[in-house]
N, C-alpha and C positions, 0 to 999 in steps of 0.2 A: 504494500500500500504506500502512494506517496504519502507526501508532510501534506496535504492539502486533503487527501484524504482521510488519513488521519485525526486531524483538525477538524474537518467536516463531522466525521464520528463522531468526537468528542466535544463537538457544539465549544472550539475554544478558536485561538486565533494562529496561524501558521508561526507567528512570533512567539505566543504563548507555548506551545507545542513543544519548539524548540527550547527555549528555557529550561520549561518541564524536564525534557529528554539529558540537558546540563544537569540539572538537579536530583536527577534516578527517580522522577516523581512518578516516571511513564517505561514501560518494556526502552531499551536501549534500539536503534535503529541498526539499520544492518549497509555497510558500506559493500554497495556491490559495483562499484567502479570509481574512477578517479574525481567523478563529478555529479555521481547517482548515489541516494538512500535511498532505503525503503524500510520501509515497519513489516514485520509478519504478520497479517492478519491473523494466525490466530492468539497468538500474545498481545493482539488488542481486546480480540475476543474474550478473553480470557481476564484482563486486567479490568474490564468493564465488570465483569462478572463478580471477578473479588472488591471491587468495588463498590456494587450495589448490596452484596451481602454483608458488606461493611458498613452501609448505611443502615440496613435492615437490623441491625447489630445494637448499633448505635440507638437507634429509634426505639428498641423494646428495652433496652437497657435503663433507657432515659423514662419511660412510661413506671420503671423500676422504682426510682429516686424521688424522696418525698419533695415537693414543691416547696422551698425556701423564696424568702425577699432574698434581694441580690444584697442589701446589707448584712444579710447574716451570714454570708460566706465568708465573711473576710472575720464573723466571730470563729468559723469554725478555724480561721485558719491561725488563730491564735491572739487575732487582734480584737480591738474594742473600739467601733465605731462612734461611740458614745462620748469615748477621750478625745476622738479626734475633733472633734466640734467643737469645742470648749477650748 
């Protein structure tokens, strides 16, 4: 698959792609000549996949956790919101 291909899949930007691909956010491209890549479709297939089941993960996880205000994270996290205002 090309980067625009790719891209296209991934509803991101052929710059964004590329970055990604810098950062190992995304399968590694494959140098099949001096001035050609290509992605392997199915190691897109596939990263999509661990993807969404990483969202689906995320999502019953989170239905898990009891509902706190966002001030009282920073109690559990050791601090006192209530010092800080004063």
């Amino acid at each position: 698959m090309s980067a625009a291909e790719v891209a296209k899949v991934l509803s991101i930007s052929k710059s964004a792609l590329w970055a990604a691909a810098k950062e190992n956010k995304v399968p590694p491209p494959l140098k099949i000549g001096p001035r050609t890549t290509r992605w392997c479709a199915q190691s897109i297939r596939t990263f999509i996949e661990e993807a969404q089941n990483e969202a689906e993960l995320r999502a019953n996880y989170s239905r898990l956790l009891p509902h706190r205000r966002p001030d009282c994270n920073r109690a559990y996290a050791g601090e006192n919101p209530a010092r800080e205002k004063a």
